[in-house]
C-alpha positions in Angstrom: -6.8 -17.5 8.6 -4.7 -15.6 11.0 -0.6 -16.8 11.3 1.7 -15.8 13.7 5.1 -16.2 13.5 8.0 -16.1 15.9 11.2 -14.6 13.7 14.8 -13.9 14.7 15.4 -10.2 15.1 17.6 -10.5 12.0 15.1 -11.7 9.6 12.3 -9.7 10.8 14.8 -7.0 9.9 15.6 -8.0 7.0 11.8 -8.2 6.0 10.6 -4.9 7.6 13.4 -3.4 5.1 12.4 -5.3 2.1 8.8 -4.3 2.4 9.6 -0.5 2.8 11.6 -0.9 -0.3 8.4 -1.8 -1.9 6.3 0.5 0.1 4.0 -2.1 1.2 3.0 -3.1 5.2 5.1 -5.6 6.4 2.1 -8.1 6.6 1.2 -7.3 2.9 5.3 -8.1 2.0 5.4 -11.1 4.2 1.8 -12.2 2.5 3.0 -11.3 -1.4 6.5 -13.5 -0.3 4.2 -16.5 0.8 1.6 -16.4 -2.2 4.6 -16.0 -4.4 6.2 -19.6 -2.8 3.0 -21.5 -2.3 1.7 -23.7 -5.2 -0.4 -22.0 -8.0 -3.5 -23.1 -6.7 -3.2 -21.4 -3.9 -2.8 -18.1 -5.2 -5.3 -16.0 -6.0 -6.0 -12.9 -7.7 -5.4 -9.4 -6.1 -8.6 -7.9 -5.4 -9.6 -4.0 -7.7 -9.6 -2.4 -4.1 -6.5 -4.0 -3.2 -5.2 -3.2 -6.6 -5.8 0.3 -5.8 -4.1 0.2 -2.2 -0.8 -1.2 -3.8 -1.1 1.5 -6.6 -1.5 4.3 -4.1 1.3 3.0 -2.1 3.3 2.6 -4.9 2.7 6.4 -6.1 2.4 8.0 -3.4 5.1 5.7 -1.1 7.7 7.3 -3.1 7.1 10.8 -2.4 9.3 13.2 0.0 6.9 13.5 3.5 7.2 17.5 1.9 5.4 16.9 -1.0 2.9 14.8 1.0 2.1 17.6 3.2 1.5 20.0 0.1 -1.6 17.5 -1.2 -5.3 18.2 -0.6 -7.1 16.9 2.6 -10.2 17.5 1.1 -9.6 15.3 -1.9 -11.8 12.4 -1.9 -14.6 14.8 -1.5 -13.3 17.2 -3.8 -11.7 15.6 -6.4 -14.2 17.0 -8.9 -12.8 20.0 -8.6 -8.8 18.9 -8.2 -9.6 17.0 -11.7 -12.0 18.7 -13.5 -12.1 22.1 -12.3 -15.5 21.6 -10.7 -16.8 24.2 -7.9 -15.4 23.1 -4.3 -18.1 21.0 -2.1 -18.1 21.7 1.7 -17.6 19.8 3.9 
């Protein structure tokens, strides 16, 4: 289901700042504020990949842009060898 929704400036503000507060999209926020309002049987459980986003976001939505730029680009295909100390794969 797709919603759109036609907010005052103010309150749109007001959301766009509560959701960077939590590092989360302000869809996501606006979403979490909704499930959290609706009956219980609406609700439903958060997803492992979407587990994963909000822990990522969570982590890594809290770190200075600096110390963003110091991390690996070639993690996810290296990450052997950021964890364990394997040799590098090229890319």
């Amino acid at each position: 289901m797709t919603l759109h929704l036609e907010l005052p400036a103010e309150i749109e503000a007001r959301l766009k700042a509560e959701a960077q507060e939590h590092n989360l999209s302000l869809e996501d926020y606006a979403l979490s504020k909704l499930l959290a309002q609706s009956a219980p049987e609406v609700a439903r459980e958060e997803t492992a990949g979407e587990a994963i986003l909000r822990l990522t976001r969570e982590t890594f939505g809290t770190l200075p842009p600096e110390d963003l730029a110091k991390l690996p680009t070639d993690f996810a295909v290296n990450h052997d060898h950021y964890i364990h100390g394997a040799p590098k794969v090229q890319e």
